[in-house]
C-alpha positions as CSV (number, residue, x, y, z in Angstrom):
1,X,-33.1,7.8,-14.6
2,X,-30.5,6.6,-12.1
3,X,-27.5,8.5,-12.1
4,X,-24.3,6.4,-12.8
5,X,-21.3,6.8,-10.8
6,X,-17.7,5.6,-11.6
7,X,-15.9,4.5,-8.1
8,X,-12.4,4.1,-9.2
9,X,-9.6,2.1,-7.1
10,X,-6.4,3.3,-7.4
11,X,-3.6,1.2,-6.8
12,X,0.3,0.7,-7.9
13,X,-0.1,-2.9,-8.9
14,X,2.3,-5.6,-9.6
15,X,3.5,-8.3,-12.4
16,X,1.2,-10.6,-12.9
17,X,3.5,-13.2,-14.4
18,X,7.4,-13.4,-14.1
19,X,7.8,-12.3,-17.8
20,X,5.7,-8.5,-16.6
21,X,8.5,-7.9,-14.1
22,X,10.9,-6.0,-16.7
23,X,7.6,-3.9,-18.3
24,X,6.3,-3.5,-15.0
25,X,9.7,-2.2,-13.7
26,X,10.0,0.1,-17.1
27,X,6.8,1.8,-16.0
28,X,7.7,2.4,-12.1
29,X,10.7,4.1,-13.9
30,X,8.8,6.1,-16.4
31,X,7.1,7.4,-13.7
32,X,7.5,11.2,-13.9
33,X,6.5,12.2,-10.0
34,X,9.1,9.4,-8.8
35,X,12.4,9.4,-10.6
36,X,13.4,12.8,-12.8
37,X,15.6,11.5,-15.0
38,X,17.5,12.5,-18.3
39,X,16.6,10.9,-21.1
40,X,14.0,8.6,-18.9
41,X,12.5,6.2,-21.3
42,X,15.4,5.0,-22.4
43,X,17.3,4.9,-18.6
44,X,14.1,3.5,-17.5
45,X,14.3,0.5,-20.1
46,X,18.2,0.4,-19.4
47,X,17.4,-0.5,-15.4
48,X,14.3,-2.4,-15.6
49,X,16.4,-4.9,-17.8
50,X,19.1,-4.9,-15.5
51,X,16.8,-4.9,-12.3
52,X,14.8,-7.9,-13.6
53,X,16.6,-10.8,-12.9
54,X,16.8,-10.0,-9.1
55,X,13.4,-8.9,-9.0
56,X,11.7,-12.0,-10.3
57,X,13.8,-14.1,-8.1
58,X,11.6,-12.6,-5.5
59,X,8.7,-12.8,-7.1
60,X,9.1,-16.5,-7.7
61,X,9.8,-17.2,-3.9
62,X,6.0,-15.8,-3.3
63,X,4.8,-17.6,-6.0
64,X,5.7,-16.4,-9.4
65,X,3.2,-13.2,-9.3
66,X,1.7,-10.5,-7.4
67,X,-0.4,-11.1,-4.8
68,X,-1.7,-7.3,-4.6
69,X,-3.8,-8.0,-8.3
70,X,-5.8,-10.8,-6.2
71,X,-6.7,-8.4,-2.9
72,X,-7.5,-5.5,-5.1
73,X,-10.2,-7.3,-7.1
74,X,-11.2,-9.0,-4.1
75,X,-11.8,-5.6,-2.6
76,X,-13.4,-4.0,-5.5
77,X,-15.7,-6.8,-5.7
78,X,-16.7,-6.6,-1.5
79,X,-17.0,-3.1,-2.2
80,X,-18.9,-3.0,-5.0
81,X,-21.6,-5.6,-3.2
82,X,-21.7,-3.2,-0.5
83,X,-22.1,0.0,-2.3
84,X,-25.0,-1.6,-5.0
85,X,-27.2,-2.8,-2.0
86,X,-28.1,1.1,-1.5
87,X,-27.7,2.2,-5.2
88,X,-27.8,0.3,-8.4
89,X,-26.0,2.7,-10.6
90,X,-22.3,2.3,-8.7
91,X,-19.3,0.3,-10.7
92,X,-16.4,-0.3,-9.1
93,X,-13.1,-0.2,-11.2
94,X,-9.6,-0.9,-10.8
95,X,-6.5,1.2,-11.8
96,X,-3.2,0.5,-11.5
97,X,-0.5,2.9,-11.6
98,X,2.7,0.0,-12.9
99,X,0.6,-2.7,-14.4
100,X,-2.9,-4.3,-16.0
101,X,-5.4,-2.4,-15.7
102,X,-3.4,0.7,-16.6
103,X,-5.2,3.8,-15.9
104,X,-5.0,4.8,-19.7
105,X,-7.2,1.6,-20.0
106,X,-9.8,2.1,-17.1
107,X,-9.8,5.8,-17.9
108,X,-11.2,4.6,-21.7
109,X,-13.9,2.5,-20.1
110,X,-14.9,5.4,-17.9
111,X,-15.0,7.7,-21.0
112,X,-16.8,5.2,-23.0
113,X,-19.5,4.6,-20.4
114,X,-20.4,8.3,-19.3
115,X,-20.6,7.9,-16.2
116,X,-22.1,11.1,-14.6
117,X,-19.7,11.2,-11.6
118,X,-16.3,9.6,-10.8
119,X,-14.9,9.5,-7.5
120,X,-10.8,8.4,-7.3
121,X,-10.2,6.2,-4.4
122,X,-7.1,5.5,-3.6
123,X,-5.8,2.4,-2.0
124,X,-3.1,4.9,-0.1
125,X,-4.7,6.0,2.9
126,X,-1.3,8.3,3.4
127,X,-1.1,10.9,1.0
128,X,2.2,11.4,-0.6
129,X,3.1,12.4,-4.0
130,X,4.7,9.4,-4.7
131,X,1.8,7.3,-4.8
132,X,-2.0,8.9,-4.3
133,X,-0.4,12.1,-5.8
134,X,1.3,10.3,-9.0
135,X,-1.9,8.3,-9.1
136,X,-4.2,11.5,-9.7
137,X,-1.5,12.7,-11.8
138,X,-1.7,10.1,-14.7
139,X,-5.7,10.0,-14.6
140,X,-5.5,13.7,-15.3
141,X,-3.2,12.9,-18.0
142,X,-5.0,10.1,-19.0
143,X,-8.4,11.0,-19.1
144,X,-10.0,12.4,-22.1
145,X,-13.6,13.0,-20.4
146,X,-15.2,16.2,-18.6
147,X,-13.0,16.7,-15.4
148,X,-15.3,18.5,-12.9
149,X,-16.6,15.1,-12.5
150,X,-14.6,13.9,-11.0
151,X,-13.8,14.1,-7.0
152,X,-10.4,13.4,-5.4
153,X,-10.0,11.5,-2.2
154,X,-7.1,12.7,-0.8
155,X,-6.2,10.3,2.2
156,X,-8.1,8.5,5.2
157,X,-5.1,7.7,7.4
158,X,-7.0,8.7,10.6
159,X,-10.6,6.9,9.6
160,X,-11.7,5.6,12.7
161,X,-12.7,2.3,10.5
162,X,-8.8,1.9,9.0
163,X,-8.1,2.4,12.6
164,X,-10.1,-0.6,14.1
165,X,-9.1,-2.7,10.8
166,X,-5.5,-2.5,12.2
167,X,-6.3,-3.2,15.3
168,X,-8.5,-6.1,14.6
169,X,-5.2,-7.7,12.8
170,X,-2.7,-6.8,15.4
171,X,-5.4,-8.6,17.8
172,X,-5.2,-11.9,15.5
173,X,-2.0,-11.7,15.2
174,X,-0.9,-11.6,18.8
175,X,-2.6,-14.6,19.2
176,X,-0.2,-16.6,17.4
177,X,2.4,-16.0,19.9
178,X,3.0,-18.4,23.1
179,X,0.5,-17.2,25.7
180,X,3.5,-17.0,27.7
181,X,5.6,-14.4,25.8
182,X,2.6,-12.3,24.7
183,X,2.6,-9.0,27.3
184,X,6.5,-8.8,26.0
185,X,5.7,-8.7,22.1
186,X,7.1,-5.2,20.8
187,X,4.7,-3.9,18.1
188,X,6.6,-2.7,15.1
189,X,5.4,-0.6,12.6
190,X,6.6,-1.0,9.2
191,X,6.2,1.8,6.6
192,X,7.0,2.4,3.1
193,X,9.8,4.7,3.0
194,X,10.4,7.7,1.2
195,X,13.9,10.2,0.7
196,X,13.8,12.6,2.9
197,X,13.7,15.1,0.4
198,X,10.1,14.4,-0.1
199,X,9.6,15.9,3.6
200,X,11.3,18.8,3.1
201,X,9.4,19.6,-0.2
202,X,6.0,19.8,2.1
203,X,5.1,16.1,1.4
204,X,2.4,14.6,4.5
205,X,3.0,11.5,3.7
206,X,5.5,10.8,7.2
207,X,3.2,12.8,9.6
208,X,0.5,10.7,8.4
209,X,2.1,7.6,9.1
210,X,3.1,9.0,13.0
211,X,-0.7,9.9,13.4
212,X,-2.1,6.7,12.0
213,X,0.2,4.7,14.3
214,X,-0.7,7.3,17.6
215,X,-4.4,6.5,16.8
216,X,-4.0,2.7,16.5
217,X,-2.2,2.7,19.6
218,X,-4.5,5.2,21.7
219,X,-7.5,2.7,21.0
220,X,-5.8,-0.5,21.6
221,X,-4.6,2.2,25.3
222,X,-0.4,1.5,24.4
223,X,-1.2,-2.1,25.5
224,X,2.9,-2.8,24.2
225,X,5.5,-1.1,23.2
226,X,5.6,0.0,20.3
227,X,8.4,1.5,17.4
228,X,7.9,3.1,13.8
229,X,10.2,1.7,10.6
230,X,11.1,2.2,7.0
231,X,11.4,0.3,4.2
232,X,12.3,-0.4,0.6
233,X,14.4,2.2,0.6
234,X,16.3,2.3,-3.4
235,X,19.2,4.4,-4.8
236,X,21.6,6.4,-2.6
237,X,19.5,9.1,-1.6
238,X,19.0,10.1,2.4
239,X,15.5,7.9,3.3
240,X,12.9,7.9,6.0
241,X,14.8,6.4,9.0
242,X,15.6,4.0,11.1
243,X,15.4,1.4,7.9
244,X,12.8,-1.9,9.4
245,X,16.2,-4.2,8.9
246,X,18.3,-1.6,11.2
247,X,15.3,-1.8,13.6
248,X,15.1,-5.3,14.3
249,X,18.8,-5.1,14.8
250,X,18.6,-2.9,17.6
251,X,15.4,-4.7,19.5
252,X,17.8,-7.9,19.5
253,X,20.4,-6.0,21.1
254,X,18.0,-4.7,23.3
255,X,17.2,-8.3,24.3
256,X,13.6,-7.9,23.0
257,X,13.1,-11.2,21.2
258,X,9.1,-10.9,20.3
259,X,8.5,-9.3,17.4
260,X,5.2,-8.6,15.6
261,X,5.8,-6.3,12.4
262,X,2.8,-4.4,11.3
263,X,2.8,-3.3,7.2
264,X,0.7,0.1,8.5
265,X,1.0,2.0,4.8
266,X,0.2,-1.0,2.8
267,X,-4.1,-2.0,2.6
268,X,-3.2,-5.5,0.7
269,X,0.1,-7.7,0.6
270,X,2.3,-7.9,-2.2
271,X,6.1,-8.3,-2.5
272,X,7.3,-5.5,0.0
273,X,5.1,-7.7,3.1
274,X,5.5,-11.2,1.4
275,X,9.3,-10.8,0.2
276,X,11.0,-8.3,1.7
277,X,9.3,-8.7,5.6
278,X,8.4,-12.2,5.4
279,X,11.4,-13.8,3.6
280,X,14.5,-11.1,3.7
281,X,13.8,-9.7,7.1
282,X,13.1,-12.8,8.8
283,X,16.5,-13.7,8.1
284,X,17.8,-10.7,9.9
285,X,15.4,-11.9,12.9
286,X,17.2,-15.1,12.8
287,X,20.4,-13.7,12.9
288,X,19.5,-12.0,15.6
289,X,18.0,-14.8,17.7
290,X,14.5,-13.3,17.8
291,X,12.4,-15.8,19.0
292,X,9.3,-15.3,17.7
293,X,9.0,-12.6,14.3
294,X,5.2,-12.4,12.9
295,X,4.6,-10.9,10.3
296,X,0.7,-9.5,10.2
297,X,-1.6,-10.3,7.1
298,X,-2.2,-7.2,5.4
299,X,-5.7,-5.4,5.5
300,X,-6.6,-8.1,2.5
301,X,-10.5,-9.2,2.7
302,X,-10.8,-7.4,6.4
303,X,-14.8,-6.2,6.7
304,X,-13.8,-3.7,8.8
305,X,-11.6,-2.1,6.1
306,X,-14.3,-2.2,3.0
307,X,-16.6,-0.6,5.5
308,X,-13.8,1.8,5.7
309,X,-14.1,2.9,2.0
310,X,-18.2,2.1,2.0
311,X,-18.3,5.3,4.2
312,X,-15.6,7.5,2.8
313,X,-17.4,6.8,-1.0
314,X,-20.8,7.5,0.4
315,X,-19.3,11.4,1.5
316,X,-18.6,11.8,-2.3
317,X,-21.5,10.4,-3.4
């Protein structure tokens, strides 16, 4: 009999609709590992109401939804393809951390189908316990099933395949730059942030960013300068610095006007590349007379990348 095996991508997700921003705020607020709060359900309902407004006002200048819903399935599906070529008995699932499918609803299926292995995969490549670690967190939670089968990846930030992904966009993307300007394009690296406290508490998630970006940039031989960012910073805690906004600020003054920003800690877009770099940033650029600000397409439908995770899933396997 073939064995059946449960490959399960993990993922924050994002509001499908503009009427799931509130609930899909609510339960980035719930969210235990993220926000300790006093009396959290009720605070978390409290700001997600109050949140909403602004946050679908974003949403609807990238076209009313998520687009991180479409590249996940679109990268289960190119996985799963791969992965059944070699062995019939492999699924390929989606869980979301925020929105649909909820891991309480994939974790069900899993339960109900007995699978006789389950490898968690997340869509992190950086560990930190804000997102792969609050990920594994609710599955445990979650699942109701026998837990020694299931096997954790932790991270894959220095896979030489995520590596030449990257580099294979930052090579399309300097193409569509003047021929001219193209040796004097500054590469900039845009990460999610995180506070500072997380670093201090023994979280990787920073170093793994710095290594990820050293790789990419040994392989591609430092062909431009290049400078690492942070964004989406919330809430008056110190963050990860210098902030992406504050960054693109200082390459004007430098009288660097070429600007290609790289999303390094994010494998699909959604509203922190699509809003907040493409849209609120670029109005900062402007402000700043940069000439030329590109913002690279995320890691999305790239080969390279489901190769990627075809080779880290075939180690658990």
């Amino acid at each position: 009999m073939t064995k059946k095996t449960a490959v399960v991508l993990l993922n924050l997700g994002g509001p499908d609709s503009l009427d799931a921003v509130q609930p899909f705020l609510e339960n980035l607020f719930n969210d235990p590992d993220i926000f300790k709060l006093p009396f959290q359900k009720s605070l978390a309902r409290f700001v997600s109401k109050k949140r909403a407004p602004k946050v679908q006002k974003e949403y609807e200048l990238i076209g009313g939804s998520s687009p991180i819903n479409k590249w996940t399935e679109l990268q289960r599906k190119m996985l799963e393809e791969k992965l059944k070529n070699n062995d019939s008995g492999i699924d390929v699932l989606i869980a979301m951390r925020y929105w649909k499918p909820l891991t309480s609803e994939t974790a069900a299926i899993v339960e109900k189908e007995n699978y006789d292995s389950i490898i968690l995969l997340p869509l992190y490549p950086h560990y930190s316990v804000s997102t792969t670690g609050s990920s594994f967190n609710e599955w445990k939670r979650v699942f109701k099933g026998d837990g020694s089968k299931v096997k954790y990846v932790q991270h894959y930030y220095d896979h030489p395949l995520y590596i030449k992904a990257l580099n294979e966009r930052i090579d399309q993307t300097l193409l569509k730059f003047p021929a001219a300007v193209r040796n004097e394009v500054q590469l900039v690296f845009s990460a999610h942030g995180t506070p500072v406290s997380y670093v201090k508490k023994g979280d990787p998630y920073s170093g793994h960013i710095k290594k990820t970006i050293d790789l990419v940039m040994q392989d591609r031989n430092f062909s431009h300068p290049h400078h690492l960012c942070f964004q989406s910073k919330v809430g008056p805690a110190k963050w990860l610095e210098p902030a992406t906004d504050k960054m693109i600020e200082e390459l004007a003054a430098a009288g660097k006007r070429h600007l290609l920003i790289i999303p390094v800690s994010f494998v699909s877009d959604h509203v922190e590349t699509a809003f907040e770099l493409d849209i609120e940033y670029r109005h900062v650029a402007d402000e700043n007379k940069i000439e030329n600000y590109i913002v690279m397409e995320g890691l999305n439908d790239s080969e390279t990348f489901i190769t990627a995770l075809y080779n880290i899933t075939q180690k658990y396997l």
